[in-house]
N, C-alpha and C positions, 0 to 999 in steps of 0.2 A: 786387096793388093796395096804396096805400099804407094807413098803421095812418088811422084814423079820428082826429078831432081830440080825443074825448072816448070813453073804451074803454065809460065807464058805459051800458047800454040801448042799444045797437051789435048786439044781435044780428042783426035785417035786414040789414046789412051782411055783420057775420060771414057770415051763410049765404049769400046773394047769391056773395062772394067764396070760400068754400070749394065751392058749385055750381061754381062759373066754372070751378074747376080739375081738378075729381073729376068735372065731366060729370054731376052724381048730384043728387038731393033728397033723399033719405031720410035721416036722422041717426038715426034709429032714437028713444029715448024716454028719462026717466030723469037727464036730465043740467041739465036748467036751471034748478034753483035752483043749482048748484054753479059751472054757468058763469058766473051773475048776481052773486054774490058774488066771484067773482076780477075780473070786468071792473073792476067799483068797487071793489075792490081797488087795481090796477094805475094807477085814478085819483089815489087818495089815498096810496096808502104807498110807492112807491117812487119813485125820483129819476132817469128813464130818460136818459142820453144818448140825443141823435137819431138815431145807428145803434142803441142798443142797445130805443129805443120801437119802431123797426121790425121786430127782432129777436123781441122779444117779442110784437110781434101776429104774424109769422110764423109762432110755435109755437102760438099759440093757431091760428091756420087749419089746420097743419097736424092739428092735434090733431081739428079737425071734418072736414079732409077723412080722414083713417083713419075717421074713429067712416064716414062716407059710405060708404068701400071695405071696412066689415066689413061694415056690412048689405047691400050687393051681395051682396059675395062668399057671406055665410052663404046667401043666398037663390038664388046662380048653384051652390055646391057643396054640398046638403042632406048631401052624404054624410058632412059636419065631425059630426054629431050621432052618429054612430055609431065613431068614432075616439076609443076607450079609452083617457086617457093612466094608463099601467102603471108601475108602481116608479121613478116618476121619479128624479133624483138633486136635490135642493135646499141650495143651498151657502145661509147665513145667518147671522147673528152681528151684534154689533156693525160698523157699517160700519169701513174704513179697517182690517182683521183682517186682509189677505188672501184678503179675497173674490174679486175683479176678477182678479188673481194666478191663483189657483188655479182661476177656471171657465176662464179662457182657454186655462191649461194641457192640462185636462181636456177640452178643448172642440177641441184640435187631434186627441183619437180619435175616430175616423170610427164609433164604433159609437154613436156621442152624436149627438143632435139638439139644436139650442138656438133661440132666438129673436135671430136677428140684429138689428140696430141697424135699418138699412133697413126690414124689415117691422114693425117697432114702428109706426111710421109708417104703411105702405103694406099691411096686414094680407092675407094673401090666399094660397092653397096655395102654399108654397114651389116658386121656379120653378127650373129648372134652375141651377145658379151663373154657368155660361159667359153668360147672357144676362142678368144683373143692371146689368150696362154699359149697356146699352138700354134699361133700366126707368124709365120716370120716377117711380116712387117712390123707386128708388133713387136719383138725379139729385137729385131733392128731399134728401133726406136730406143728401149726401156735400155739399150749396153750403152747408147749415144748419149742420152743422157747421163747415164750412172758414170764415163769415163768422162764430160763435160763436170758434172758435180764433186768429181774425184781428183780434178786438175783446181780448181777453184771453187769452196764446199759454200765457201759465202753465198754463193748463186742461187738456191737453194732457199737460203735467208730472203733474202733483195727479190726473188721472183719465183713461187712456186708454182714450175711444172714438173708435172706429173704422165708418164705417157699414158694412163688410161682414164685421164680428166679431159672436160674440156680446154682448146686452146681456144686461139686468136685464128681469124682470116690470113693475115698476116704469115702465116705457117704457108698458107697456098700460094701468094703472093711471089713468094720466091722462088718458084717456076718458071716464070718468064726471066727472070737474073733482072726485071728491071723493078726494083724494092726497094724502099728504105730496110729491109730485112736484113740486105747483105750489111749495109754502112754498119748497121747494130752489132755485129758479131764478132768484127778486130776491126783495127786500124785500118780505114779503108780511103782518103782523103783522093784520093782519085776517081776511084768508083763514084761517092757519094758526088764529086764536081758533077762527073757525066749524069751521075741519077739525076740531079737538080734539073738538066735538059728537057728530062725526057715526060713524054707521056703515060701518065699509069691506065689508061682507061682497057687497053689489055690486058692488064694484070687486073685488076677489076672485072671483066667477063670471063678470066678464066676461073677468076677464086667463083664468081657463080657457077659454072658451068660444072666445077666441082663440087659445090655443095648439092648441085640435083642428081649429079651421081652418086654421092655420099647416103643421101636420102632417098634413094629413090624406089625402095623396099620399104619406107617408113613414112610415109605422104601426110599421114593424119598427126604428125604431130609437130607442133610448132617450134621453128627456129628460134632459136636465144644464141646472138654469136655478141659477141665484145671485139673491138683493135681502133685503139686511139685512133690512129692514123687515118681509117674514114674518117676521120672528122674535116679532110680534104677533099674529100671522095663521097660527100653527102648531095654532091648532085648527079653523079653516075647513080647513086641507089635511088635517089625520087624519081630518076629518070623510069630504072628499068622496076623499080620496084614499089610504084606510086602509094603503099599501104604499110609504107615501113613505119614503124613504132620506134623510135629514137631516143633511148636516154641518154642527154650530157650530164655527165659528173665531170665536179667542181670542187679547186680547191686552192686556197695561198699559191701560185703560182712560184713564190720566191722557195717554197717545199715541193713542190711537184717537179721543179725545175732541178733543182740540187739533189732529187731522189731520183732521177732519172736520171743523171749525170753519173752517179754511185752505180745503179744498175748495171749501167754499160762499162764503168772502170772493172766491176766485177766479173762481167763476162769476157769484155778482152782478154785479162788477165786468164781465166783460164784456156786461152790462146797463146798470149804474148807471157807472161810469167811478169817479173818484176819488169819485164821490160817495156810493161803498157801505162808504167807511169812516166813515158817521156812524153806522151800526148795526152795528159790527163788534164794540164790546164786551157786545151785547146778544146775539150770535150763538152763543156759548159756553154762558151759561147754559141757552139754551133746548134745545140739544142736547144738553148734562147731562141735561138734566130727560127728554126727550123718549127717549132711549134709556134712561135707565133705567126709566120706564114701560114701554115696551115689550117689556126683557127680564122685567121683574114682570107683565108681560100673557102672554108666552110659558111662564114657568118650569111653571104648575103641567099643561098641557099635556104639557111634555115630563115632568115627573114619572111623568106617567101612561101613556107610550109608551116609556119608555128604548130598549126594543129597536130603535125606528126610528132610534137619533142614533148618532154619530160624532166626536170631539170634534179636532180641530187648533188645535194654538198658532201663534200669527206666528211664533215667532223657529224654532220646529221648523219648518217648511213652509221657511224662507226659509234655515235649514241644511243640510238635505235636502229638497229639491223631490221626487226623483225615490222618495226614502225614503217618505216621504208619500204618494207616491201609490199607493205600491206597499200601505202600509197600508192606507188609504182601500179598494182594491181586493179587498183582501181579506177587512176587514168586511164588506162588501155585497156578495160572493160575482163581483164581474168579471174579466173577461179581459183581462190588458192586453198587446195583440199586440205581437210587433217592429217595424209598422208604425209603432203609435203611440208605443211608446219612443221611436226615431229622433228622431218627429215632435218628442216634449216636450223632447229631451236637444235640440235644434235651437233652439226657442223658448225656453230657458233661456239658451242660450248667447247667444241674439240679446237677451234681457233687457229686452221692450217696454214692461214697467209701472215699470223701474228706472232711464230715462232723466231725466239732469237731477236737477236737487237740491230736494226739496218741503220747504222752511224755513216754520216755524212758532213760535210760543211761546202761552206760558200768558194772560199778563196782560194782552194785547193782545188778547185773546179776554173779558177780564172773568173769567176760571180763575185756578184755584189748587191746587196740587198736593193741598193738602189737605181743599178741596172735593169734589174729583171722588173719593177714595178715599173719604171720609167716604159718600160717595153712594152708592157701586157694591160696596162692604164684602162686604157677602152676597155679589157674585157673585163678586167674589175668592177668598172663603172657599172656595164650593162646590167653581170649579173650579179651585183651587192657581193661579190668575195669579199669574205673577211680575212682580212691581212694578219698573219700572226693565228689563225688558228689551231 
């Protein structure tokens, strides 16, 4: 159904329309001050092109028909409550490090479980693969993207998802409406104020409580999930998940920073059209800011766990892929078969996150080389980042 003429106080609608599709009523609880604030949001701050206003109420439905298909499903498979997730493996760091890279890498050993693109969405015991073609959550998902990569193909360049790879937490995250998830997606300066307020430690047990429904047909194999953003949220996981395996990847900050800034110009845009360059140089600053909070929300956590971390640099990972992992495997005591060699030396070669040229700069962004080191200092210090690499 089409977006509504006004997003603000639309909720009858929303739900009306998210029923329509999921068959379901239930949205479970929890989520409507968060939705209330992005709908008026979405009135006031951003600039939608007429494909990209329809775009973006599409993700907000879809977003309520999953919150729909998890309270089902929690309620058709009670057995999700008793599916322990054990020593998970958690890739984090500043984003644009190598993350994306390296879970996908990781994510082609069959001894890993992850949270695909499609079930972010469609939330529900993972069903066979052969039958994902059939799925209309999957179906959903794979036209979402393809009209997302069809409004702005850069996207695609700057961040490759795929709806039958692994994703990010981060996809779950945005259930509750209270995320840095939505700020990522258009121009959102309002939302993002109230997000600042607020507490993620909700969205954080829901994204578990969805992974033990995700998995909870598949128990014996180990999680491998990746999303920067715990990297603020690494005391909510030591808390509930005191055997987590933690790798931060590292890198020039003054490139992570400015590649991340490009990311988000590129997604906008396939929202906003030319019209997301009027907040382009507003978009730097706040991810300065925004990720250095966050690794100063994270640091004294991991202070206090060292044992659980693992440290990767970009330019090491992206010298040695296969060096790397071999490391990686070995801190945190795994097996890395001849099946999955094959697999990674395969998907290295085919080099799916290195297609195309993702061009950026500093001052186009409202940066400056000497802002962002000025900023990120301490964490250069700690972990020896090489400036310029």
């Amino acid at each position: 159904m089409k977006a509504p003429d006004r997003f603000d106080r639309s909720h009858d609608y929303l739900h009306e329309v998210a029923s329509k599709i999921s068959g379901l009523t239930d949205f479970g609880t929890g989520y409507g001050e968060g939705l209330a604030v992005l709908l008026a949001s979405m009135d006031r701050d951003p600039l939608f092109t007429p494909a990209g206003r329809e775009l973006a109420w599409d993700a907000v439905v879809m977003t309520m028909v999953s919150r729909a298909l998890a309270e089902a499903n929690w309620k058709q498979y009670p057995e999700w409550r008793e599916n322990k997730i054990t020593r998970p493996i958690l890739i984090t760091g500043l984003p644009r490090t190598g993350t994306t890279a390296l879970h996908k890498l990781m994510g082609v050993d069959p001894q890993f479980q992850g949270i695909e693109n499609w079930l972010t969405a469609s939330p529900m015991p993972r069903p066979p693969r052969e039958t994902w073609a059939e799925n209309p959550g999957f179906q959903r998902a794979f036209r979402w993207l393809h009209q997302q990569h069809a409004e702005s193909p850069d996207i695609a360049i700057a961040h490759n998802v795929v709806a039958d790879e692994l994703d990010e937490q981060l996809e779950l995250q945005r259930q509750t409406f209270v995320s840095n998830r939505w700020a990522c997606t258009w121009y959102a300066p309002a939302y993002d104020a109230w997000w600042q307020t607020q507490d993620e430690k909700p969205s954080f047990d829901r994204e578990l409580a969805l992974m033990q429904l995700i998995g909870c047909h598949d128990q014996k194999r180990q999680w491998l999930l990746k999303n920067p953003g715990s990297i603020c949220m690494l005391g909510y996981w030591l808390e509930a998940v005191p055997d987590v395996c933690v790798i931060q990847t590292h890198r020039d900050p003054v490139k992570a920073i400015a590649s991340i800034s490009s990311t988000l110009q590129h997604i906008h845009a396939s929202f906003e059209g030319p019209d997301a360059e009027r907040s382009r140089r507003l978009r730097g600053p706040r991810e300065l800011e925004k990720w250095r909070v966050m690794l100063e929300q994270g640091a004294p956590h991991r202070a206090a766990h060292e044992d659980r971390f693992f440290d990767v640099h970009h330019a090491d990972f992206h010298a040695d892929p296969l060096g790397t992992i071999g490391r990686i495997y070995d801190r945190f005591g795994l097996h890395l078969s001849a099946e999955a060699e094959v697999r990674m030396a395969a998907r290295i070669a085919d080099n799916p996150e290195g297609h195309g040229l993702h061009r950026y700069d500093l001052d186009s962004f409202g940066l400056s080389r000497d802002a962002i080191l000025g900023r990120f200092q301490p964490y250069i210090d700690q972990f020896g980042i090489a400036v310029g690499d």
